[in-house]
N, C-alpha and C positions, 0 to 999 in steps of 0.2 A: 570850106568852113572846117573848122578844127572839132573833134570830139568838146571840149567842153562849152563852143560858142552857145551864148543860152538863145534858147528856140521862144516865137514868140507866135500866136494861134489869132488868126484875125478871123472875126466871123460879121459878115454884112451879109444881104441879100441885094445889096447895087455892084455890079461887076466893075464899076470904074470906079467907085471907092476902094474896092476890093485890092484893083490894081494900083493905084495912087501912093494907097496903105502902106502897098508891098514894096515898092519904089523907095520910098522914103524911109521904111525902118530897116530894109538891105543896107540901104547906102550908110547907112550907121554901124554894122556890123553887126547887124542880128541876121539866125535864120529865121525864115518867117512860112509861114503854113496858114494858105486862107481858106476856108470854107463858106459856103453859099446859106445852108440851113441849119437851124439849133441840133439837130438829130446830129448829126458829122461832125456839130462840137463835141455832143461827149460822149462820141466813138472814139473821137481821138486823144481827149483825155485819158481813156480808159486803156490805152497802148502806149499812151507816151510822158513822158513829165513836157510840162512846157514854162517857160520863165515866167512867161505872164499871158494873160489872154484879155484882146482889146475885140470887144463884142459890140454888135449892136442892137438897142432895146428894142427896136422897131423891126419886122420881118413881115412876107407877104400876106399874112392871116389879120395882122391888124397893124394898121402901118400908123399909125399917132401915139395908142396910148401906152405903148413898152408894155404891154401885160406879157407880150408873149417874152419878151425878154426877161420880164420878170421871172417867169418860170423857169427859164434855162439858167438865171442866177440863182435859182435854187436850187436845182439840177445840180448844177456844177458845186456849190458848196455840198451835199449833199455826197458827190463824189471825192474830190478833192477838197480841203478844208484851208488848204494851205498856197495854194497859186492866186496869185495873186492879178483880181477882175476889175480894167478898166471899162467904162460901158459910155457909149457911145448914144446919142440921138439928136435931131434936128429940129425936133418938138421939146427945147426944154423950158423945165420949170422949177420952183425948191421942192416942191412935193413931187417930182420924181425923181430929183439928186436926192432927198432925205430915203424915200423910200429903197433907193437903189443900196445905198449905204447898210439901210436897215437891214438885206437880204444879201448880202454881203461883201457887195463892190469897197474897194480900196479909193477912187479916185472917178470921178465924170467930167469929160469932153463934150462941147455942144459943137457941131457942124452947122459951119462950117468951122474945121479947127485951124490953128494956125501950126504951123512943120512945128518951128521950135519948141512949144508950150507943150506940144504930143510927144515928144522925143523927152523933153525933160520931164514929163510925168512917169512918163516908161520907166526911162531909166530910176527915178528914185523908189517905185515901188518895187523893181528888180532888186534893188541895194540893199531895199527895209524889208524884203522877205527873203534875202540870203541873210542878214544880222537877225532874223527870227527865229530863221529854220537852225542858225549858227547859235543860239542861244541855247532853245530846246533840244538841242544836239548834248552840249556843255549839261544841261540840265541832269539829260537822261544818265551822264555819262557819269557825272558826280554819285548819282544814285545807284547806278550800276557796275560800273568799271570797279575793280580790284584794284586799291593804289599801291601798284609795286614800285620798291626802294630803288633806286637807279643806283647801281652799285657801277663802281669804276674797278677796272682790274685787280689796283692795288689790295682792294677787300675780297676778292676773290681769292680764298685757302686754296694755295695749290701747289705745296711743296710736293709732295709725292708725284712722279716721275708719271704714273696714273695722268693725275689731273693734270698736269701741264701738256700731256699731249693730246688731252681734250681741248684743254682751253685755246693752244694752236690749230688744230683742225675747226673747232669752231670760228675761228678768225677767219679762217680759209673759205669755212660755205658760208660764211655773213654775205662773201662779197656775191653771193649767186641770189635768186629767188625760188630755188627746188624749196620742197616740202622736207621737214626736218624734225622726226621722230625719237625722243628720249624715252629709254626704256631702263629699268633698274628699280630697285624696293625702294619702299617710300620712303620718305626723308632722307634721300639723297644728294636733295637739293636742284631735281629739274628744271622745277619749277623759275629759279634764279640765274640759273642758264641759259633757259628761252629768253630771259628779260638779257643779260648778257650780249645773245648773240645777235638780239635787237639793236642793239647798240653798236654793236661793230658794222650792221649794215646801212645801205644806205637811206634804208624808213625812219632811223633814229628818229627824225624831228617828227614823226608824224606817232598816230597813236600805238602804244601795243597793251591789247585788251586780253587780261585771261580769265578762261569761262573753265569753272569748274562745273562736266559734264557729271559731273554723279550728286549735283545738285540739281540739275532739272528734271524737272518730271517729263514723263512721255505725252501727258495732252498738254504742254506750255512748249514743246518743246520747239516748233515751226515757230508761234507767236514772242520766245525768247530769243532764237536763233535770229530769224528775216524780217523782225516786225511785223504787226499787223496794222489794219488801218479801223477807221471809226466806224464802228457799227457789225464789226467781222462775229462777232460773237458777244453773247451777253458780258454786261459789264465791260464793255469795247467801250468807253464814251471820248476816246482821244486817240489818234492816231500816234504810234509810236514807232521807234525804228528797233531794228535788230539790234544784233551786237556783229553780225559780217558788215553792215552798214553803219555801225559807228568804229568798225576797224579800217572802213575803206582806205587805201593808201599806205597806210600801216600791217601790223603784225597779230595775228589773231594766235592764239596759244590755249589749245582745248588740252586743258588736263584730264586724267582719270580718261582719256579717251577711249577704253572698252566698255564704258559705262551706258554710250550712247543704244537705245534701245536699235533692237534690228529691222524693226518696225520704219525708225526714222535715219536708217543707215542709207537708204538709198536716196534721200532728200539729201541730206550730206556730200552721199557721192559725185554729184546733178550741178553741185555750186563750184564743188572740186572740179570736174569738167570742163562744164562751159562757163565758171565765173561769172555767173547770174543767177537770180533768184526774182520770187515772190511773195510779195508780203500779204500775210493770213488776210482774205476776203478781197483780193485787188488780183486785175490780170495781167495788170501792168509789168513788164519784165524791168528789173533792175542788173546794171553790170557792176560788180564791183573788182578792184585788184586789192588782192589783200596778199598777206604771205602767212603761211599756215603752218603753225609750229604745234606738233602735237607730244604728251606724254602716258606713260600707261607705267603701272607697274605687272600687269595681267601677263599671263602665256598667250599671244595672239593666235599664233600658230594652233595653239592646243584648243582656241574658241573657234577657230576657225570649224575646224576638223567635227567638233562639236556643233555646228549651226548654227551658233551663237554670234558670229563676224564676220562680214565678208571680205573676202577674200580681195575683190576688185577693189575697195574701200582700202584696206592693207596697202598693196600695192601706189596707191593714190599717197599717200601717209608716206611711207619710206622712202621714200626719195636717197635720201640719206639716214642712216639708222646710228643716234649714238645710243651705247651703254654707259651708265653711268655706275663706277663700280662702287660695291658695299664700303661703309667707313673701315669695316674691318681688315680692308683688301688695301687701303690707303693709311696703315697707321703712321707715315708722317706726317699727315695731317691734323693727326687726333689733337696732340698737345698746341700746334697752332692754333686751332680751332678754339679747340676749350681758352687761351689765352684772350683770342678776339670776344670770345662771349661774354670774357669774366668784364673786359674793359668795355664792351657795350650795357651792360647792368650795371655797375660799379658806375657809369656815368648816370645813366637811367637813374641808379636810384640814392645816387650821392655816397656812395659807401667807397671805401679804400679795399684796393685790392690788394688779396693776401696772397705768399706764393703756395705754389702746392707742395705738399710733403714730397720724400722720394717714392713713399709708400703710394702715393695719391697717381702721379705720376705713373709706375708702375700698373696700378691697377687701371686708370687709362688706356693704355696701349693693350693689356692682355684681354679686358669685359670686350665682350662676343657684338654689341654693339643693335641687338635686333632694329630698332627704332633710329639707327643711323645718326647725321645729323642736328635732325628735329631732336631726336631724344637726347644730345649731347647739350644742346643748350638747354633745354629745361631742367636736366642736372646740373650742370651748371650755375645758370639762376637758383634752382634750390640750394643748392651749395652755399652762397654768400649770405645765407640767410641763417642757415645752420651751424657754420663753421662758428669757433668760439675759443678757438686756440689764436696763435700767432700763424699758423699755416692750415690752409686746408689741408685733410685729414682722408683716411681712406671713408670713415664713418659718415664724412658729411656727403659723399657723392651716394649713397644709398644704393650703390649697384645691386642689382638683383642677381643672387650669384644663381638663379634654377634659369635665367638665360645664356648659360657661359655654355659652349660647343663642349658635345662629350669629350673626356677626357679619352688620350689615345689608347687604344687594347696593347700594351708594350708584350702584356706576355702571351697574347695569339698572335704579334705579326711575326714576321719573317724577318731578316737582317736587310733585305732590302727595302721592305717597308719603311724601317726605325729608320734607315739612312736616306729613304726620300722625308720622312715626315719631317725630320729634325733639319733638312733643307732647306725645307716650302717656309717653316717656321721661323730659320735664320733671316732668309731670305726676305721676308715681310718684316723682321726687325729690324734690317738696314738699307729698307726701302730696294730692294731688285739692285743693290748696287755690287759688283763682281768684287770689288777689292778689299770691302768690308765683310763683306760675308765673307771671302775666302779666310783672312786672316781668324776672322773671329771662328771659326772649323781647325785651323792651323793644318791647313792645305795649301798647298802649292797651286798656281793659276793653272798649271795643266790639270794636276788632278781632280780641281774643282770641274772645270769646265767639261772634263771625261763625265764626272758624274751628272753634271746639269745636261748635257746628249741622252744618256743614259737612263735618266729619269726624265726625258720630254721635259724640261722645266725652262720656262722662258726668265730671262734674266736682262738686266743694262750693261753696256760694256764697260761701261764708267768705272 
């Protein structure tokens, strides 16, 4: 039998029904698991999922009137809500199909049964509780799941010489399933990278869910993470799934991940592991395969150290560790960026897009950038609102000029300072590129490259 063959739970107290049963719904392609007494039915409920369970109402305590089987259908709804109970007897009548229905059976067989009439009830109550549990899934997932924008490369900014050898190394571990750790200040844009590198791998078609960790609380956090089932806790009155088990198959993406308390770090670490879990008030073990894409902007190292993170947790995470660098570290992306925002508003909100002054321009590339990304489009947006000339203007960008990086000490540094600083500065203006910066210094390729040895400065050959 193959891991997803769906399992099917026969419970009689006649051993040659029992065997008959089993005969006949193997040879169809189920597994099948029979039990003798009610008790062994939901013990084994409580260990395992099963596809369906075909019981019967009559057992040794009272063999005519189903009461005891009535009990074990209550039993069993009371456990599970969602497997779906064929019920069986040789004593039948409408007032114990009606009653049977009423306590939550799905369908009733009178024995003697016939093979084919058993096998096609089976199977269509299997079919109507995978398009159930397939519904409530969709349900949860609408109200839950984060709808991120599936961006195709093309809208991926990534002139700078930075980001393009992200976005090639991220190509690279799509095609793996290790755990893959983004780190860098916020508004970096991580968060669209995970969704990225989802894409290039091979889960594309399946779901990818991201959980912003510094929204959940620490007592939701097992019943948000693994689901809980009905009745686990007050206000429980529905069984519901996690979010690793509406990732399953797909790509789970914990943002803000130093957020998770250390309390509920080791439940975390446990799924990471052995790729299983259980859902709040059930003993039942669940396996899932997810791929697990995590971000932080936090010092890990330095929580660690602190008692604040573990360590083993850490390790589980990194698999792979990208940085994702500051906008300030990528200014050839700045003016790209700002252009893609101006024409995603400018669509948004029916307006013409204006060009930027040179002044505008200018102060782009030099503002220190604190808020990255994130904060380039919402200046941006505010921009086309305010601008009121024929060009956006340095006025309408509203830069806040007490974020700009202190101005440099020219008259405490040293000559070797002024000539590394005015370097690093070139250097970022013509994106790490060797032949533009040298020129724009009016140095020579040797004596540029003496000085970039000389000052440790890494640079492109280009």
């Amino acid at each position: 039998m193959t891991p997803n063959t769906p399992s099917i739970l026969v419970a009689d107290d006649d051993a040659n029904v029992l065997i008959a049963l089993k005969m006949l719904i193997k040879s169809e392609g189920f597994e099948v698991t029979t039990v003798e007494k009610p008790f062994d039915v939901l013990q084994l409920l409580k260990r395992k999922d099963f596809a369906c369970v075909l019981m019967d109402l009559n057992y040794h305590r009272d063999t005519t009137s189903g009461h005891e089987g009535f009990e074990l259908l209550t039993a069993i709804r009371e456990l599970d809500e969602q497997v779906p109970v064929i019920v069986m007897t040789g004593f039948s009548s409408i007032d114990i199909a009606v009653a049977s229905m009423q306590l939550g059976a799905v369908d009733f067989i009178q024995k003697p049964w016939k093979n084919n009439d058993l096998i096609t009830k089976v199977n269509a109550q299997i079919k109507l509780s995978t398009l159930t549990r397939q519904g409530q899934r969709l349900t949860q997932e609408n109200a839950l799941l984060k709808q991120e924008s599936q961006l195709p490369k093309s809208q991926i900014i990534s002139q700078s010489s930075a980001m393009q050898s992200i976005i090639n190394q991220l190509e690279r571990l799509a095609l793996s399933d290790m755990n893959i750790i983004f780190t860098g200040e916020n508004g970096t844009g991580k968060s669209m990278l995970a969704n990225y590198l989802h894409q290039c791998s091979a889960r594309a078609q399946q779901a990818f869910l991201s959980v912003n960790m510094g929204a959940i609380s620490e007592n939701l956090f097992e019943s948000e993470m693994f689901g809980h089932i009905k009745g686990a806790f007050t206000d429980s009155k529905e069984t519901r799934i996690g979010r690793f088990e509406m990732a399953d198959n797909g790509t789970i993406f914990l943002d803000e991940i130093a957020n998770i308390p250390l309390s509920q770090q080791a439940k975390l670490l446990r799924v990471l592991e052995e790729r299983q879990f259980e859902k709040v008030g059930s003993s039942k073990t669940q396996k899932i395969n997810v791929r697990l894409v995590s971000a932080t902007n936090a010092d890990l190292p330095s929580l660690i150290e602190q008692g604040q993170f573990r360590q083993d947790l850490l390790y589980r995470l990194n698999t792979a560790e990208i940085r994702i660098p500051a906008l300030r570290d990528r200014t050839a992306d700045i003016l790209p960026l700002a252009h893609y925002f101006q024409t995603q508003f400018c669509e948004k909100y029916r307006l013409s897009c204006k060009p930027f002054s040179k002044g505008a321009i200018k102060a782009l590339h030099s503002y220190h950038w604190p808020g990255n990304i994130r904060e380039l489009s919402h200046i941006i947006e505010r921009a086309l609102f305010l601008a009121q000339h024929d060009e956006i203007q340095v006025s309408d960008l509203g830069l806040a000029t007490q974020d700009k990086p202190e101005a440099f000490a020219f008259d405490e540094a040293t000559l070797d300072d002024i000539e590394s600083h005015v370097i690093k500065k070139r250097l970022a203006l013509f994106d790490n590129k060797a032949h533009e910066t040298a020129l724009s210094l009016g140095l020579s390729r040797s004596a540029y490259y003496r000085r970039l040895d000389k000052y440790k400065l890494l640079y492109d050959e280009n």
